[in-house]
C-alpha positions in Angstrom: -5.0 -14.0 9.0 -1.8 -15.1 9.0 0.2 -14.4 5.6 4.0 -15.3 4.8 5.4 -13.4 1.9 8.7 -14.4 0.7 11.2 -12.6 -1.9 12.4 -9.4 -2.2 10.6 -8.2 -5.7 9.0 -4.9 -5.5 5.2 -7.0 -5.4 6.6 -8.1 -1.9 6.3 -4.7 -0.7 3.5 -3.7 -2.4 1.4 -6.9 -1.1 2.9 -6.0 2.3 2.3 -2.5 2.6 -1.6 -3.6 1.4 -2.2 -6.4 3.3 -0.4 -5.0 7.0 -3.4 -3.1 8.0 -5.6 -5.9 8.3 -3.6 -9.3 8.4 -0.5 -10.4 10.3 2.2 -10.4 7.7 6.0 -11.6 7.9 7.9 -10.9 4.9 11.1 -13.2 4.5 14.0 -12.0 2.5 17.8 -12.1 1.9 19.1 -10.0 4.4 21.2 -7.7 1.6 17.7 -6.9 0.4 16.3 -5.4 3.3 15.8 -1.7 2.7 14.4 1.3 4.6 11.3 1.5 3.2 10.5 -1.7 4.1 11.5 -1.2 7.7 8.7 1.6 7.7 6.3 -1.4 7.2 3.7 -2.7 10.2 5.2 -5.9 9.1 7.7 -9.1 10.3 10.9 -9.3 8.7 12.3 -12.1 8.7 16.0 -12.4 7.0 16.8 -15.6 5.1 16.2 -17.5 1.7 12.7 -18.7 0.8 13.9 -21.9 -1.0 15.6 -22.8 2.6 13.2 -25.4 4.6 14.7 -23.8 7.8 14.1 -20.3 7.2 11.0 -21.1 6.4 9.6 -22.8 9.0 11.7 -20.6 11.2 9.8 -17.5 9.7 6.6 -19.4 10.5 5.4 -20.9 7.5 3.4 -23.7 9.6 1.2 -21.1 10.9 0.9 -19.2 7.6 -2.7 -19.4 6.1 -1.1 -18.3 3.0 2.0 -18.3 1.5 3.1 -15.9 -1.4 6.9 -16.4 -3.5 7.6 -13.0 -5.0 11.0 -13.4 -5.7 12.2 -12.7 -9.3 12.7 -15.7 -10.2 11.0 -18.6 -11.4 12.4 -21.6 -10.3 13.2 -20.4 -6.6 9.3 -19.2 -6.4 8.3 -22.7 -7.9 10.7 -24.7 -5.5 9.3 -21.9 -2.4 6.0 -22.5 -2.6 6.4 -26.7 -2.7 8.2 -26.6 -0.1 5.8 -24.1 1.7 2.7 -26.3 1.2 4.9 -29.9 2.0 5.7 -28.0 5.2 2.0 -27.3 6.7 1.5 -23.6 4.5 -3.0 -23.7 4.1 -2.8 -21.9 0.8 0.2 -21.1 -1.7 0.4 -18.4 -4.5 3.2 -18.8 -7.2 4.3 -16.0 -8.8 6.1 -16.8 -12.0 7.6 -13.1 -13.6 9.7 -14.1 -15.9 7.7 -17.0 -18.0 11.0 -18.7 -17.9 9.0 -22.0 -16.7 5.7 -22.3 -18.7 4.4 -19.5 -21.1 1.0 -19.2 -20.3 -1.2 -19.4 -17.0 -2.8 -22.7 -17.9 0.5 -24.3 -18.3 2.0 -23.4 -15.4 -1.4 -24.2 -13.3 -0.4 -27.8 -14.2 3.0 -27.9 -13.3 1.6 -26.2 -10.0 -0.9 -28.7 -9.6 1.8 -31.7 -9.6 3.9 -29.6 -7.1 0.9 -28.9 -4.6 0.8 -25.4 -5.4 -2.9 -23.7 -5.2 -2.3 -20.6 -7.4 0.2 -19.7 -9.9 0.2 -16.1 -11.5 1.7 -14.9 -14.7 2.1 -11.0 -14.1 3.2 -10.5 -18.1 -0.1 -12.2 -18.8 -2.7 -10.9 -15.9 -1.7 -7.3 -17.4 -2.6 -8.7 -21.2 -5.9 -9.7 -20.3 -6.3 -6.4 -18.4 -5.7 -4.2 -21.3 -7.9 -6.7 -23.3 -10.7 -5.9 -21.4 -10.3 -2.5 -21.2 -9.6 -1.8 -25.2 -12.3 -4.5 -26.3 -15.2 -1.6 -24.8 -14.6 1.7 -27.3 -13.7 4.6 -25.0 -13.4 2.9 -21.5 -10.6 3.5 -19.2 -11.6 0.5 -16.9 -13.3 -2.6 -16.8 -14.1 -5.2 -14.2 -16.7 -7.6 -13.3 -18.2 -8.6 -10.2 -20.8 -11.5 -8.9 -19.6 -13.4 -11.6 -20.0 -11.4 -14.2 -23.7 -10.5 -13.2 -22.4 -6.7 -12.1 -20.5 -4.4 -14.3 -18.0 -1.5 -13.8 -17.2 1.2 -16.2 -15.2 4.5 -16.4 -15.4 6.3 -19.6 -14.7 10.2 -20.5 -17.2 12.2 -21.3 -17.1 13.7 -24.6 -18.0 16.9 -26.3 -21.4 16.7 -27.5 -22.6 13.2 -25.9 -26.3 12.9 -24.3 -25.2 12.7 -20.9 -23.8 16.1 -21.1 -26.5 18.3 -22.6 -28.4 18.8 -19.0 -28.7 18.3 -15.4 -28.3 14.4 -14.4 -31.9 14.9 -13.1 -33.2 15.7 -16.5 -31.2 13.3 -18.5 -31.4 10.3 -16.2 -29.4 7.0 -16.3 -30.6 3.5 -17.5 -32.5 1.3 -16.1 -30.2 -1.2 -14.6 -27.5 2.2 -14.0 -26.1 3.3 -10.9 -23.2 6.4 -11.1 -21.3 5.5 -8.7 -18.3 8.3 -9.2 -17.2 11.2 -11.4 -13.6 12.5 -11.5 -13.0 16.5 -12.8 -9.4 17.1 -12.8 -8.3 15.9 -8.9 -11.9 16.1 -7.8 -14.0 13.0 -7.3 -17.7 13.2 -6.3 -20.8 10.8 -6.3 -23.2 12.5 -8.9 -26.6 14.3 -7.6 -30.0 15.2 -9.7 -28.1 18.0 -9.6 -24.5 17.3 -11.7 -24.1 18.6 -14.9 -21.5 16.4 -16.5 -18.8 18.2 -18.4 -16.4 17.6 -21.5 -13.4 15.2 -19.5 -15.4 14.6 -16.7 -14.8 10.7 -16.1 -17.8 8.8 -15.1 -17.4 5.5 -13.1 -20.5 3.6 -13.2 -22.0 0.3 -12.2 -24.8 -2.1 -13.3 -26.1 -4.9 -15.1 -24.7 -6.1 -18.5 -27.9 -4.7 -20.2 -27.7 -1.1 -18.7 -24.1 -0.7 -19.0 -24.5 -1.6 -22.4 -27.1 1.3 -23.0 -25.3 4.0 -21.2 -22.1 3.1 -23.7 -24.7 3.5 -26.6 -27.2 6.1 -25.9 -25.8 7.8 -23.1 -21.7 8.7 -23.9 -21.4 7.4 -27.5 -19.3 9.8 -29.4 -21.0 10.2 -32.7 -18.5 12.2 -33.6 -16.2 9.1 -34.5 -17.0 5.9 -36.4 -14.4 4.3 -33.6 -13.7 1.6 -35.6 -12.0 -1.7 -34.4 -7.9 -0.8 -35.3 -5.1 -0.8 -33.0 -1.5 -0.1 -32.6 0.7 -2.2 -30.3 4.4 -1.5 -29.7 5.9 -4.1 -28.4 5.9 -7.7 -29.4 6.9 -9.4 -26.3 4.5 -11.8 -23.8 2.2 -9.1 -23.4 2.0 -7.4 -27.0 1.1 -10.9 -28.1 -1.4 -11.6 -26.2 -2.9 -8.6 -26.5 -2.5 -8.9 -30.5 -4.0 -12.4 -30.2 -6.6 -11.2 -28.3 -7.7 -8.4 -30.6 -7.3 -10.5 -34.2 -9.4 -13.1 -32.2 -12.5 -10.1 -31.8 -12.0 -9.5 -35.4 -10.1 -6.0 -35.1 -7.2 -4.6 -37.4 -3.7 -5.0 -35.6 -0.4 -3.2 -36.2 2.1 -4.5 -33.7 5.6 -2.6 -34.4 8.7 -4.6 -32.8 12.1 -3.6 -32.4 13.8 -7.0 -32.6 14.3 -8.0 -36.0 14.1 -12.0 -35.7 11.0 -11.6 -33.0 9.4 -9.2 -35.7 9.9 -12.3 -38.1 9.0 -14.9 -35.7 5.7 -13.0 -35.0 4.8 -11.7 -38.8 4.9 -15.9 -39.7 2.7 -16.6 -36.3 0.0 -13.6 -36.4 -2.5 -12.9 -38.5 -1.7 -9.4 -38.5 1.0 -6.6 -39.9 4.3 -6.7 -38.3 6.1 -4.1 -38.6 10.1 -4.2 -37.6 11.1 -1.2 -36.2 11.8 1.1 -33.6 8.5 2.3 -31.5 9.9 6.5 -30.7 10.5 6.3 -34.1 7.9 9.5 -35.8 8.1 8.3 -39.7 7.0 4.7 -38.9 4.0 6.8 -37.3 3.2 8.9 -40.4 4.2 6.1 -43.2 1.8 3.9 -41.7 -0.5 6.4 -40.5 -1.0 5.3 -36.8 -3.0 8.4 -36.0 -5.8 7.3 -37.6 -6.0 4.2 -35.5 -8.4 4.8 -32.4 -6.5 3.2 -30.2 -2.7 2.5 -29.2 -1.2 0.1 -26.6 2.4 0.2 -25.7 3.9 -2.3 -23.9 7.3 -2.7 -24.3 9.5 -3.6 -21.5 10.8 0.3 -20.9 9.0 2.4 -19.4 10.8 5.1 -20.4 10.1 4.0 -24.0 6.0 4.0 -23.4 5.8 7.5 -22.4 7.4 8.5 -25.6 5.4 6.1 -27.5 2.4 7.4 -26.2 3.1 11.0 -26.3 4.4 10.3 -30.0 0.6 9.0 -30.4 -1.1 11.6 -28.9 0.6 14.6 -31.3 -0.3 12.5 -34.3 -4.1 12.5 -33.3 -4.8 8.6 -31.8 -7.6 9.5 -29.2 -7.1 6.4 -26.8 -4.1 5.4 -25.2 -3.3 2.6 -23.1 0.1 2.4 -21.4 2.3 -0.1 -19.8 4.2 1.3 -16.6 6.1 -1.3 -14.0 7.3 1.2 -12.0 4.8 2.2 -9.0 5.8 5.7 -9.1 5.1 6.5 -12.8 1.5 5.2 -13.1 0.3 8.5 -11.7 3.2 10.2 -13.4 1.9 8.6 -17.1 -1.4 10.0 -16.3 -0.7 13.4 -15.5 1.1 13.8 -18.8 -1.9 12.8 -21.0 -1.8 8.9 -21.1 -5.4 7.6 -21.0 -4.8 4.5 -19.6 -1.6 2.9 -17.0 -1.4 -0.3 -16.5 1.1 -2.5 -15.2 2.4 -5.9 -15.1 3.5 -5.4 -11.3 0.1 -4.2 -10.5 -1.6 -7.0 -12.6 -0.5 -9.5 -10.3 -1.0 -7.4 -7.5 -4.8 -6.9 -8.0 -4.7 -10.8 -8.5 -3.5 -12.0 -5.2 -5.4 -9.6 -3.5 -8.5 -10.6 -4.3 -7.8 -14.3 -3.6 -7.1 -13.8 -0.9 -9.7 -11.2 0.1 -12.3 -13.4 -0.8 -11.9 -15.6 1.9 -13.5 -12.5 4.0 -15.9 -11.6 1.2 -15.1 -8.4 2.0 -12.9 -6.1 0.1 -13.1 -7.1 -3.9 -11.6 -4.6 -6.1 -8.9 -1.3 -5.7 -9.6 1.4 -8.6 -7.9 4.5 -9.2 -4.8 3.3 -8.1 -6.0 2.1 -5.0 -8.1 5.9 -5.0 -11.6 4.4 -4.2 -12.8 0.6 -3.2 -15.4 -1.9 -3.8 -16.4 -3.9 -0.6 -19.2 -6.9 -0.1 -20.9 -6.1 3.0 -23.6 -8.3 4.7 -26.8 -6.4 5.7 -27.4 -7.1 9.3 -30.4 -9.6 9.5 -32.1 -7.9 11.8 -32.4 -4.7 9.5 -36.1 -3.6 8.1 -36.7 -3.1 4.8 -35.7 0.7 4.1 -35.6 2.6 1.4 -32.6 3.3 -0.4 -32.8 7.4 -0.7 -33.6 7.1 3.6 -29.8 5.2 3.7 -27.3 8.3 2.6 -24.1 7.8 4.0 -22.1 10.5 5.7 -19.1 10.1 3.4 -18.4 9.1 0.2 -20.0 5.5 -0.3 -22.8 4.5 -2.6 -24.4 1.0 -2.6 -23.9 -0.2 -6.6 -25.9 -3.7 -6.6 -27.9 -5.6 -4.2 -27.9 -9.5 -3.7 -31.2 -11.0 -2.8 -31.7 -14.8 -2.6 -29.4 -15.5 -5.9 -30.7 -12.1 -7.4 -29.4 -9.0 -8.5 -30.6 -5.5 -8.0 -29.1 -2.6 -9.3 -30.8 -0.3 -7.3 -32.6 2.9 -7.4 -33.4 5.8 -4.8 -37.4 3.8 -4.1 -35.7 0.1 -4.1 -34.9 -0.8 -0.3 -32.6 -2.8 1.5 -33.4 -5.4 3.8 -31.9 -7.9 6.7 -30.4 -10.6 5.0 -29.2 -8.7 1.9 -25.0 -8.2 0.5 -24.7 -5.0 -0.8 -21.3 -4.4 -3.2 -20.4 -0.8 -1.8 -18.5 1.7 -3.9 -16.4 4.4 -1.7 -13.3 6.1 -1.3 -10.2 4.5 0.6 -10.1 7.3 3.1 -13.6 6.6 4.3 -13.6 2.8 3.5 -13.8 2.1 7.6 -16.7 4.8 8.3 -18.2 3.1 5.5 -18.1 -0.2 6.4 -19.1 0.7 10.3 -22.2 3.0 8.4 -23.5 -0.4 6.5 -22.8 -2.8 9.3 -25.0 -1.0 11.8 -28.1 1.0 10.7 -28.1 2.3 13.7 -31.8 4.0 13.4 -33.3 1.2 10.9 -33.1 -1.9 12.9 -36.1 -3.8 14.3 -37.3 -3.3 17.6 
């Protein structure tokens, strides 16, 4: 596939550096911006401006079966991408940073619309409705959905004391509905066996239907320990502290959001149904006036990264037990981590995870990146010509492990007796480093296949 990404914001790269191994990609760019490290790239640059008609079409826009404007701003994205489609472009993606045209996604969808752009994308608001999901489940460290919601995809730590740890994963079992798909101890990740005995911070990724997931929250990791009830913190009152707030008040929690600026903090106490509280995030007495340690959960998402590490390690010594952290900066996501953040997200990678998956759909193929791009989730086609074969006959030689099964507009989470069959998608779970054995394992069956 051909794809034309133009602007030189840091998504550029990332989009690049994602996209090379499998598409032809041209990235066109001021010439200034041109750095080193995208040099290193398997990719086309291309110098020139991405609101010129010339460069474009010199960079090969034509040709392009999609067009992405990552520059960081707006207007020049918005004026890109028209141009882009006017001049023969299949698809265009819009991505709007700064909200400086519309505030929210549906707004700028209809400005789009009138301009002839496909897809618009509000990073500031992708990563609200990220965190949203994630902090709406007690405990999790990551949701998504899949098939439409049908499939299901957890992580949650295990905790001192829950079901799921008091024996081998033989003898506890999972719910109906359950597949474990992953477990991470310290750097380690492994595919759990009858024989795993799950320990205290062990995190378990697993996948299913709404109902089973449900139960394994409930029964099988529920800390009983904690009432976990529905408060939060946010620090930051910005796009994405908003919406987050807005979010929460709407699912009935209790929200503090602390703000630094002293007319936002006013602006937003009159607007939200929630306290406001003007004042400084790092700051420790704000913490221990308004007792913040007793909330489960903290989100901060100001616009400094900087800032959200000591936020969050400020949460963490006064005792909040979930933390979820906003880092733009590629390289500290794993760094937040490391130092005891539960959760790092980022607007950046929002956006990122967006466009991917448009434009992976198209192959049906590749539909999700975890663990900071750790681990993959793929939708494979079952050769037609496959017999029906057990599921515990099919083990892979690396790490992959078939989550769900489609069957005729039907969805199996499957077990070790369930089979697979010709005709079937499968929604593989495996690890990036083995992602093309994996698919080449799947694709063939090389000892199942009809005569």
């Amino acid at each position: 596939m051909q794809i034309l990404i133009g602007g030189e914001d840091e998504v550029a790269f990332r989009i690049a550096e994602a996209l090379m191994d499998e598409h032809d990609v041209t990235v066109l760019l001021p010439k200034e911006a041109i750095s080193s490290g995208l040099e290193r790239l398997e990719v086309r640059i291309f110098p020139g401006s991405t609101s010129s008609g010339s460069d474009l079409e010199a960079a090969g826009v034509a040709d392009a079966d999609h067009f992405l404007a990552c520059s960081p701003v707006d207007e020049r994205n918005l004026v890109a991408c028209a141009a882009a489609k006017r001049l023969g472009a299949r698809q265009v993606t819009c991505i709007l940073p700064r909200h400086s045209v519309r505030e929210t996604e549906n707004e700028a969808s209809k400005l789009a619309f009138s301009l002839g752009i496909d897809r618009v994308i509000l990073p500031a608001e992708k990563l609200a409705q990220e965190i949203l999901r994630i902090v709406l489940i007690p405990g999790a460290l990551d949701v998504e959905a899949f098939e439409g919601g049908r499939v299901r995809l957890v992580k949650k730590e295990v905790k001192e004391g829950v079901h799921i740890a008091s024996g081998d994963l033989r003898t506890i079992g999972v719910p109906k509905g359950v597949v474990l798909v992953m477990c991470r101890r310290g750097e380690e990740i492994f595919i759990p066996q009858g024989d795993t005995h799950f320990q205290p911070g062990d995190q378990i990724t697993a996948m299913g239907d709404a109902k089973g997931i449900n139960r394994l929250l409930t029964r099988y990791l529920r800390d009983r320990t904690r009432t976990d009830p529905r408060r939060a913190t946010i620090v930051g009152g910005g796009v994405v502290g908003t919406a987050v707030a807005r979010g929460l008040l709407a699912a009935k929690w209790n929200v503090k959001l602390i703000e630094a600026d002293e007319s936002r903090a006013t602006d937003l106490a009159a607007d939200l149904d929630c306290m406001v509280i003007h004042g400084d995030g790092t700051d420790l007495s704000i913490f221990e006036e308004e007792h913040i340690g007793e909330d489960p959960v903290l989100v901060a998402v100001t616009s400094n990264d900087e800032k959200n590490l000591l936020i969050s390690l400020l949460a963490k010594q006064e005792g909040v037990t979930r933390i979820v952290t906003r880092a733009d900066k590629a390289t500290n996501e794993r760094l937040f981590e490391r130092a005891g953040v539960d959760v790092v997200r980022s607007a950046r990678g929002a956006a990122i995870n967006s466009i991917l998956r448009a434009i992976n759909a198209s192959d049906k193929d590749l539909i999700a990146e975890l663990d900071h791009g750790d681990v993959k989730v793929l939708r494979l086609d079952v050769p037609d010509e496959l017999n029906p074969t057990p599921l515990k006959d099919m083990q892979a030689p690396v790490f992959a492990i078939i989550g769900a099964v489609m069957r005729g507009g039907k969805i199996i989470i499957p077990q070790g007796s369930d089979t697979i069959q010709g005709g079937d998608s499968i929604l593989v779970f495996c690890a990036s480093e083995d992602e093309e054995t994996a698919r080449g394992f799947f694709d063939t069956f090389p000892s199942q296949k009809k005569e």
